[in-house]
TORKOL-4160 file (C-alpha; in steps of 0.2 Angstrom, whole numbers, padded with zeros to 4 digits, m for minus):
269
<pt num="1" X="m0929" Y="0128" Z="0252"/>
<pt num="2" X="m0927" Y="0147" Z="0256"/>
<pt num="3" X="m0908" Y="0144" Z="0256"/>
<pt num="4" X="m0910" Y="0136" Z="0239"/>
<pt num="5" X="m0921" Y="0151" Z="0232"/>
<pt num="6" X="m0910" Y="0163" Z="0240"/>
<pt num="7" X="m0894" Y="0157" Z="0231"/>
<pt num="8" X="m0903" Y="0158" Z="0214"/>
<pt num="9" X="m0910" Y="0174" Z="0215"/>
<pt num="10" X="m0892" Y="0179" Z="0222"/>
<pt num="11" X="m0882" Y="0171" Z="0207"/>
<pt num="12" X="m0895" Y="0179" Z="0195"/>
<pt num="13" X="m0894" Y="0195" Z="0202"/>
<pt num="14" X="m0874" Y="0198" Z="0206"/>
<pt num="15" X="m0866" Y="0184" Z="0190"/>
<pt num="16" X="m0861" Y="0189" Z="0175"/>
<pt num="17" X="m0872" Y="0203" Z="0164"/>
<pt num="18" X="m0877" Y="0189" Z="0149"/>
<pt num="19" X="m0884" Y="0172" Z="0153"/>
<pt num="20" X="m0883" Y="0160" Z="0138"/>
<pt num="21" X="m0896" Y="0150" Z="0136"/>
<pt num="22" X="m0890" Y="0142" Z="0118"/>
<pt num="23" X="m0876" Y="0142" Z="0109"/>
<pt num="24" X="m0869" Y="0132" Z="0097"/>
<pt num="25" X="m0860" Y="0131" Z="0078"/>
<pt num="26" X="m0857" Y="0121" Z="0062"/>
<pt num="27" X="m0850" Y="0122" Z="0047"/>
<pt num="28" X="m0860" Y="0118" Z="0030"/>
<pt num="29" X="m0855" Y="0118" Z="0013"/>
<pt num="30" X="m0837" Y="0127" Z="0018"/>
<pt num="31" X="m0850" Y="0139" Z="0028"/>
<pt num="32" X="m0849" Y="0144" Z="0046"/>
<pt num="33" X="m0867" Y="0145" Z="0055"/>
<pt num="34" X="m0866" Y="0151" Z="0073"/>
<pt num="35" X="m0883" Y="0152" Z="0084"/>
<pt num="36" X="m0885" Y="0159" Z="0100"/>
<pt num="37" X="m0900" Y="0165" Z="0113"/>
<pt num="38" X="m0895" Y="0177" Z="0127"/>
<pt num="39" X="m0901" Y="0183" Z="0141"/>
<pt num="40" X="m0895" Y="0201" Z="0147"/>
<pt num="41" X="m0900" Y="0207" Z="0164"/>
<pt num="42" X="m0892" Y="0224" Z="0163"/>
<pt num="43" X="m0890" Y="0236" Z="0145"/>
<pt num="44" X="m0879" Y="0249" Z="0155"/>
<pt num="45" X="m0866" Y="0244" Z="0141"/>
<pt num="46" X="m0877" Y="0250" Z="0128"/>
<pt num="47" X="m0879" Y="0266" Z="0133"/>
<pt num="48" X="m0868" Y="0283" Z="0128"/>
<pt num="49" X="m0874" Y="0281" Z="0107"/>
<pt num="50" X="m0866" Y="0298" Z="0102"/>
<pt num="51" X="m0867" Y="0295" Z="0085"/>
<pt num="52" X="m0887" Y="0302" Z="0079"/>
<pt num="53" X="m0900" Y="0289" Z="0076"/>
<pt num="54" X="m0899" Y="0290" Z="0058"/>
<pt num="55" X="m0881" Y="0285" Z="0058"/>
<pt num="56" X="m0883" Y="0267" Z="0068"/>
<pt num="57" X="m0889" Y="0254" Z="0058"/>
<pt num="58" X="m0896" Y="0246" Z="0074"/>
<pt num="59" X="m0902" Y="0264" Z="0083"/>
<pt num="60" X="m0897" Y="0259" Z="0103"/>
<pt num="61" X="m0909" Y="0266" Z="0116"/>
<pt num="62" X="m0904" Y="0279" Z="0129"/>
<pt num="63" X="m0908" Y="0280" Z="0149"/>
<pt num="64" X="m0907" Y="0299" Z="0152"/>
<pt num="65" X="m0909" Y="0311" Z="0138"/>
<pt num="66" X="m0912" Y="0328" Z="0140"/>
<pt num="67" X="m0911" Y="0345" Z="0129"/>
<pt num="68" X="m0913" Y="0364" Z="0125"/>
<pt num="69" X="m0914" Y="0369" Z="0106"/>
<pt num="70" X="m0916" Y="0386" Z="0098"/>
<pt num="71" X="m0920" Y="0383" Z="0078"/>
<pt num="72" X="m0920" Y="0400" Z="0071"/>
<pt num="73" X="m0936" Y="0398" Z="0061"/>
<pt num="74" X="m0947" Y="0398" Z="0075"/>
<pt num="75" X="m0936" Y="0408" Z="0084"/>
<pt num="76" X="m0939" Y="0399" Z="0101"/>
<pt num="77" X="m0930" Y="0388" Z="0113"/>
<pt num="78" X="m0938" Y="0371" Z="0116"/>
<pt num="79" X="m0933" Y="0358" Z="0130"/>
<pt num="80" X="m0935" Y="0338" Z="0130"/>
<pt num="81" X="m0934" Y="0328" Z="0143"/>
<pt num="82" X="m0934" Y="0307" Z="0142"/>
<pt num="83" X="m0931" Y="0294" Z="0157"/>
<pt num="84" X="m0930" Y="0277" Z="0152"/>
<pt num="85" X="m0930" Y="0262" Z="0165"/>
<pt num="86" X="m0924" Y="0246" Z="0156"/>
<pt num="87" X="m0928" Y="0229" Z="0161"/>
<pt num="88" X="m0920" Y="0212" Z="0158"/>
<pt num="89" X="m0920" Y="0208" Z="0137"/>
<pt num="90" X="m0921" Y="0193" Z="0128"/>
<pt num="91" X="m0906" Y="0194" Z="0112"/>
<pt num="92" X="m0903" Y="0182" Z="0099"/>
<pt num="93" X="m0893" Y="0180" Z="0085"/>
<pt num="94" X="m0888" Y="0171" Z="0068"/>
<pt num="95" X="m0874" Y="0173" Z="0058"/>
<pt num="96" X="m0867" Y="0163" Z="0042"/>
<pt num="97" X="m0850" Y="0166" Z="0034"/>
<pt num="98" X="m0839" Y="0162" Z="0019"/>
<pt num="99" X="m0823" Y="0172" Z="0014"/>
<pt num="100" X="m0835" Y="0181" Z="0003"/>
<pt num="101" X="m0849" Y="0185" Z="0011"/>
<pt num="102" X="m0858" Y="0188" Z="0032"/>
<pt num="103" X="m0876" Y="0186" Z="0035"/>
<pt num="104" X="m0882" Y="0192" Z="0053"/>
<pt num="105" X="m0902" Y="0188" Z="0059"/>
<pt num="106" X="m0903" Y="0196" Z="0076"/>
<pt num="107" X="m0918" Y="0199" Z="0087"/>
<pt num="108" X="m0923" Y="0207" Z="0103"/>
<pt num="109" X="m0936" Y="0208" Z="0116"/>
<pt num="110" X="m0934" Y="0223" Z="0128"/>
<pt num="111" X="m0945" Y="0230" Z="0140"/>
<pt num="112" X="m0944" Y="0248" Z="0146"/>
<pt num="113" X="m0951" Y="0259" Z="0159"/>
<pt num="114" X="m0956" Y="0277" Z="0153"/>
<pt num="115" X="m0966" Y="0292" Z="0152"/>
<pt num="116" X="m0980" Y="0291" Z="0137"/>
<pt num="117" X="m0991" Y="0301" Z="0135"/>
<pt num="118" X="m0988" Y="0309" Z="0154"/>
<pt num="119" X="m0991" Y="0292" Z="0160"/>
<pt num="120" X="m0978" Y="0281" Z="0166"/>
<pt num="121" X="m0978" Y="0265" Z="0152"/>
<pt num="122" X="m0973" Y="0249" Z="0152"/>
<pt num="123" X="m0967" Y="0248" Z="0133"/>
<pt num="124" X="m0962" Y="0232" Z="0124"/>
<pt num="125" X="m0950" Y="0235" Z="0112"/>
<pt num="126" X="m0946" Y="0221" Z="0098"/>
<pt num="127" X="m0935" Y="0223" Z="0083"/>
<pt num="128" X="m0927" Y="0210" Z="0071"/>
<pt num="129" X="m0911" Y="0217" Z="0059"/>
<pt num="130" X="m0903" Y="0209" Z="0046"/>
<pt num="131" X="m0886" Y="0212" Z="0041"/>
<pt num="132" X="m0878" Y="0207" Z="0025"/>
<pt num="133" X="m0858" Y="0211" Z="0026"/>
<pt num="134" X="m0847" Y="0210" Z="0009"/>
<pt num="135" X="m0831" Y="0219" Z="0005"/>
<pt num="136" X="m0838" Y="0229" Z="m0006"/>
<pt num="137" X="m0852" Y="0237" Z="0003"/>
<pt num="138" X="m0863" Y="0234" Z="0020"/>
<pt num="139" X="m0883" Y="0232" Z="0019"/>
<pt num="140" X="m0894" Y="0233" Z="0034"/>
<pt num="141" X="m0913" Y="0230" Z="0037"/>
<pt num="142" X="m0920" Y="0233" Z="0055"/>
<pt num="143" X="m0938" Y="0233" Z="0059"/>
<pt num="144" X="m0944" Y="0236" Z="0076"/>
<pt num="145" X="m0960" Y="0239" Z="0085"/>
<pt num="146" X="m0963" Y="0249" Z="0102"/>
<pt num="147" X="m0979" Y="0242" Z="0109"/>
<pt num="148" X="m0986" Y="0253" Z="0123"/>
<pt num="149" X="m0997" Y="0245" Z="0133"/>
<pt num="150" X="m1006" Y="0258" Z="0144"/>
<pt num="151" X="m1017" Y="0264" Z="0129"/>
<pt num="152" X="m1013" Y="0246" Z="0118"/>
<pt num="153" X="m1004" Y="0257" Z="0107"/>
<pt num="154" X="m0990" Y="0254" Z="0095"/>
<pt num="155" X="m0978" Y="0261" Z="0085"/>
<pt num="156" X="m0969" Y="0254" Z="0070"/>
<pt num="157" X="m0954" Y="0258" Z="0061"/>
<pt num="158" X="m0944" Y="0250" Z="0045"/>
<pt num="159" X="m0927" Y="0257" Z="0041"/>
<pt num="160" X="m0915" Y="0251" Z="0027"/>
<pt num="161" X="m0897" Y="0257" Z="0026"/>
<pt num="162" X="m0883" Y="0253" Z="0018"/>
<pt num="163" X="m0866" Y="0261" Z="0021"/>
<pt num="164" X="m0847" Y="0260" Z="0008"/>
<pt num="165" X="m0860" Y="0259" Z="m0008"/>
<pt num="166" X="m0850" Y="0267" Z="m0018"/>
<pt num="167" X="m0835" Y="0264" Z="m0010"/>
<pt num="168" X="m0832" Y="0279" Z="0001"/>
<pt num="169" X="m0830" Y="0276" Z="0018"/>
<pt num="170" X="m0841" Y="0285" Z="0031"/>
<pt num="171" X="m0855" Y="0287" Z="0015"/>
<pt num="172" X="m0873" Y="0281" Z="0020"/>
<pt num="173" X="m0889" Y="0280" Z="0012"/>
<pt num="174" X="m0905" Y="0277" Z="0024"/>
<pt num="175" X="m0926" Y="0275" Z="0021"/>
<pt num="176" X="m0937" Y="0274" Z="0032"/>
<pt num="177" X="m0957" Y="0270" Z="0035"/>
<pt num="178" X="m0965" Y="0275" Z="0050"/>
<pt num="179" X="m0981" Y="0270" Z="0055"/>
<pt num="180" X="m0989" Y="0274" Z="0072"/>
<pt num="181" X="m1008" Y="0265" Z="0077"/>
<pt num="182" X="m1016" Y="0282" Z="0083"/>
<pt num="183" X="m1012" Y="0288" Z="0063"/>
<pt num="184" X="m1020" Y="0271" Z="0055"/>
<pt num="185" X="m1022" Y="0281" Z="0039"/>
<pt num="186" X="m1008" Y="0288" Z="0038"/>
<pt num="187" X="m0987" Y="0280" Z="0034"/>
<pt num="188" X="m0972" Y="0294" Z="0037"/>
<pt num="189" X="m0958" Y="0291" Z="0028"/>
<pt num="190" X="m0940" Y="0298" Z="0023"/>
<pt num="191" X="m0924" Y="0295" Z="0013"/>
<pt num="192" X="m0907" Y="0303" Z="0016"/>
<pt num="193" X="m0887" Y="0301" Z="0012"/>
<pt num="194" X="m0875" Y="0307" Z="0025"/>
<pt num="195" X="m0856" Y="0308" Z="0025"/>
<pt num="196" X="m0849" Y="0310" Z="0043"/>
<pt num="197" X="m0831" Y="0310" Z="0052"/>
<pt num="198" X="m0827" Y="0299" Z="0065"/>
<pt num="199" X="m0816" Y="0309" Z="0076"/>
<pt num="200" X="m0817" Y="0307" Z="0097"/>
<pt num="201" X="m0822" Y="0323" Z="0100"/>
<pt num="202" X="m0832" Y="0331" Z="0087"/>
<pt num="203" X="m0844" Y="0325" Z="0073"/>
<pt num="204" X="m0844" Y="0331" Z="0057"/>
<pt num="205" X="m0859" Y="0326" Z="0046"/>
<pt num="206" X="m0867" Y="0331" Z="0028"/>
<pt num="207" X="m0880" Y="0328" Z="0024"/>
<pt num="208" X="m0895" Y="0328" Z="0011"/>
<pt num="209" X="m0915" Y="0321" Z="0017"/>
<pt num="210" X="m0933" Y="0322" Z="0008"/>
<pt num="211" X="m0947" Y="0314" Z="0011"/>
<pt num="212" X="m0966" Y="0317" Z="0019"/>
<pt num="213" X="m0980" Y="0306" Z="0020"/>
<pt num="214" X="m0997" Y="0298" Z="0013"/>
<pt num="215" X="m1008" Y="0312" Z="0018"/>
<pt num="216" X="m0999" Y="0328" Z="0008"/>
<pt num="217" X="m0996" Y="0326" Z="m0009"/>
<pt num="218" X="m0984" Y="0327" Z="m0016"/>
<pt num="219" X="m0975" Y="0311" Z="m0011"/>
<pt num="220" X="m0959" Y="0323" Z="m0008"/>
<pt num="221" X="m0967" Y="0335" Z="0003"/>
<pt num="222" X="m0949" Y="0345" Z="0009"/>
<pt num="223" X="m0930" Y="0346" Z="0004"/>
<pt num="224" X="m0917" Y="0349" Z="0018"/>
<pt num="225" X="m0896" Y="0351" Z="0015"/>
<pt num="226" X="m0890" Y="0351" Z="0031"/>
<pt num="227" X="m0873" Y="0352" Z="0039"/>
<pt num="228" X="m0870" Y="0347" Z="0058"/>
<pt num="229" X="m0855" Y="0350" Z="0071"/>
<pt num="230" X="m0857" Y="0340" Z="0085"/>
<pt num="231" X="m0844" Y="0345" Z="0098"/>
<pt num="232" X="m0841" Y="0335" Z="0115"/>
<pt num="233" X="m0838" Y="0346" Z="0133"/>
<pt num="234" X="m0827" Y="0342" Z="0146"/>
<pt num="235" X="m0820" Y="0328" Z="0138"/>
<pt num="236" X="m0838" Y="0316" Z="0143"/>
<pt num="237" X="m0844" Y="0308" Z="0127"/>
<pt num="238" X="m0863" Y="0311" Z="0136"/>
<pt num="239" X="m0863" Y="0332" Z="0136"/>
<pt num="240" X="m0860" Y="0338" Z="0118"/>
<pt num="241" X="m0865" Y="0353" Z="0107"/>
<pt num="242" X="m0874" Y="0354" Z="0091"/>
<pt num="243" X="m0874" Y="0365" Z="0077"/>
<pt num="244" X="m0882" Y="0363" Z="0063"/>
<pt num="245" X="m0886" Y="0379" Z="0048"/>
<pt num="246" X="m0899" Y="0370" Z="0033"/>
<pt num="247" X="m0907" Y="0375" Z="0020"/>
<pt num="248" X="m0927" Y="0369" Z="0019"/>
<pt num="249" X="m0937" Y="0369" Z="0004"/>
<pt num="250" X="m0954" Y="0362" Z="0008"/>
<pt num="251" X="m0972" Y="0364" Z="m0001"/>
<pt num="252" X="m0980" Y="0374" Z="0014"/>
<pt num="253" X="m0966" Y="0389" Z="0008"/>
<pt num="254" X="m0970" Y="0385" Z="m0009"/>
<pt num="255" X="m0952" Y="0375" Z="m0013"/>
<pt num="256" X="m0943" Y="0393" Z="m0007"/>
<pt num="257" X="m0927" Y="0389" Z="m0002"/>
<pt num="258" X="m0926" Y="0395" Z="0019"/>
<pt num="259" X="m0909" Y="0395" Z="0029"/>
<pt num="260" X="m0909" Y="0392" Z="0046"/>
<pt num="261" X="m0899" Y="0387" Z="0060"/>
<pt num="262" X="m0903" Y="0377" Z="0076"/>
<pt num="263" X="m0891" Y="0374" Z="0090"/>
<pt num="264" X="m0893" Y="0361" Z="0105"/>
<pt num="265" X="m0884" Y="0358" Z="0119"/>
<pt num="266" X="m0887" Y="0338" Z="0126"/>
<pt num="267" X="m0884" Y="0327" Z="0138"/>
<pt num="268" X="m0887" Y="0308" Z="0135"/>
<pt num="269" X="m0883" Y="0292" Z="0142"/>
């Protein structure tokens, strides 16, 4: 019996980095419909997301992130630090297609390992996105909730974005709600369109965001244009350089347009 145990926990531990538990596919009304349920021991490809948050549709987590800003309106240097241990996740996924038209349901159930609130956290992270694929243009809607179960906290955030809407490639439009349990009263939200490069070793992005939240009125509390160069070093797609000149006109300067810079140097993957 210990033999038996011993070559599970073995084939579990040193097979293949997915486990499909289903899989299967049929075609309906000249439609192809493809199901499948994963399970992923290890996220290690997932890792080295380069591109910022609010260019990924579906924003990937990170193991190791770390660091140092100087923003020339405070006039400070500031420092973040964030360690993530990831545990085996639960994926799965739906698609549909014709020549005209791809529809993706896709969800996942990831637990993580990190510092909240100073306390090390198991956090249950679930998200669900939808994808909706033509020629013409690409819609996106991904909802996912970070539960943290230390203080039986939770976090919730909606995001809707939809890239080629006019056409132009590398032309993006995002909203987003955020909504955190320790804020009950409160919803945080945001709207921008960015237009970035996809070069190897530098980033350009442009871009325009406003927004604020339920408590301030009005319901556009600030204004930032913003241009960012994001530089890779040494060739490693996890140490790169930011800089980033805006321009912020926000109610607490009375809407006076404020130009500032903030450069970061980072290291993430």
């Amino acid at each position: 019996m210990k033999k038996i145990i011993l070559l599970i926990l073995t084939s579990i531990l040193f097979a293949s980095n997915i486990i499909v538990l289903k899989k299967k596919e049929k075609i309906k009304k000249n439609k192809v419909i493809t199901e499948e349920i994963i399970f992923r021991k290890w996220l290690i490809d997932k890792i080295n997301a380069v591109l910022p948050s609010y260019l990924q549709a579906e924003p990937k987590e990170n193991m190791f992130k770390f660091s140092i800003k100087y923003d020339t309106d405070t006039k400070t240097f500031s420092s973040n630090l964030n360690i993530k241990v990831f545990f085996p996740s639960i994926e799965g996924k739906k698609s549909s297609s014709t020549t005209k038209k791809t529809r993706i349901y896709k969800f996942k159930l990831l637990p993580i390992l990190q510092l909240y609130k100073k306390l090390p956290t198991i956090t249950l992270k679930a998200s669900f996105t939808y994808n909706s694929l033509t020629f013409l243009r690409d819609f996106y809607f991904n909802e996912t909730i970070y539960y943290y179960t230390t203080f039986t906290e939770y976090k919730e955030i909606s995001t809707i974005t939809l890239k080629r809407f006019i056409n132009i490639s590398n032309l993006e439009f995002q909203a987003s709600k955020t909504y955190n349990s320790t804020q009950k009263n409160n919803i945080f939200y945001s709207f921008g369109v960015y237009y970035s490069s996809d070069l190897y070793k530098f980033i350009r992005i442009y871009g325009y965001t406003f927004g604020g939240d339920r408590k301030h009125d009005p319901f556009i509390y600030y204004h930032k244009l913003f241009f960012t160069y994001r530089h890779i070093l040494f060739n490693k797609r996890y140490i790169y350089l930011d800089i980033t000149p805006y321009i912020l006109s926000s109610k607490e300067h009375h809407y006076s347009p404020r130009f500032n810079l903030t450069t970061s140097l980072n290291v993430k993957f």
